[in-house]
N, C-alpha and C positions, 0 to 999 in steps of 0.2 A: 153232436147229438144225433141219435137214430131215433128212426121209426119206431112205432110200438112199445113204446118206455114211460114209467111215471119218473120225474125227476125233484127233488129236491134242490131248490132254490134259495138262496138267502136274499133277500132284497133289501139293498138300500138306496132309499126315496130322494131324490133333492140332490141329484148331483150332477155335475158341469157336464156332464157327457154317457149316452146310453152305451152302454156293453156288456156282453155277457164274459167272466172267465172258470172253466173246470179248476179245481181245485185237486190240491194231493189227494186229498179222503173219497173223492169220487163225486163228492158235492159240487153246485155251479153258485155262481156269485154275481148279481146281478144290479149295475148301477144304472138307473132310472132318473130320467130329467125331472120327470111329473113327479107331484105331490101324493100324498098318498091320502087324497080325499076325492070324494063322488066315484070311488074307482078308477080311476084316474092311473095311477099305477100300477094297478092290475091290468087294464088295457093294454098299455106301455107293454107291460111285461109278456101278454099272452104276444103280441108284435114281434118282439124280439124275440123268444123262444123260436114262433115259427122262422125268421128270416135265418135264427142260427142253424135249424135244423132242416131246412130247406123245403119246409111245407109250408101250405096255402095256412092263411090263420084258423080258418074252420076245423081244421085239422089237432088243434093245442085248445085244449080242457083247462081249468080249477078243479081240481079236484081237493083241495084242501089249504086249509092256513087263509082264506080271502080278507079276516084282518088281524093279520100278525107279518111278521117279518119273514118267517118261513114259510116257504110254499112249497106246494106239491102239485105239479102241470103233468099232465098227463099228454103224449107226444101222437098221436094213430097217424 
């Protein structure tokens, strides 16, 4: 992942181990321990976006999808 990018995210919730992986299409794919209530996996997820992309969390946005399966993180 880079800097200064909105990215497109699939999330799914509730599973044995966190990771992120890019896809053929350009898309990321994102497996999440946390549940997807009280935000809970949006946290998760804004976490691991930065730790993939090698920025501070302040730095990783929602910019879209906050309850649905697709997201859209914006990276500065």
């Amino acid at each position: 992942m880079k800097a200064s990018e909105i990215y497109s995210i699939k999330v799914k919730p509730k599973s044995s181990q966190s990771r992120m992986e890019k896809q053929a299409d350009g898309t990321w794919v994102a497996w999440l321990n946390s549940p997807p209530v009280d935000g809970k996996a949006n946290k998760e997820l804004l976490r691991l976006v930065a730790e993939t992309a090698g920025v501070s969390k302040s730095r990783v946005t929602l910019v879209g999808g906050g309850k649905s399966r697709m997201k859209r993180v914006a990276v500065q």
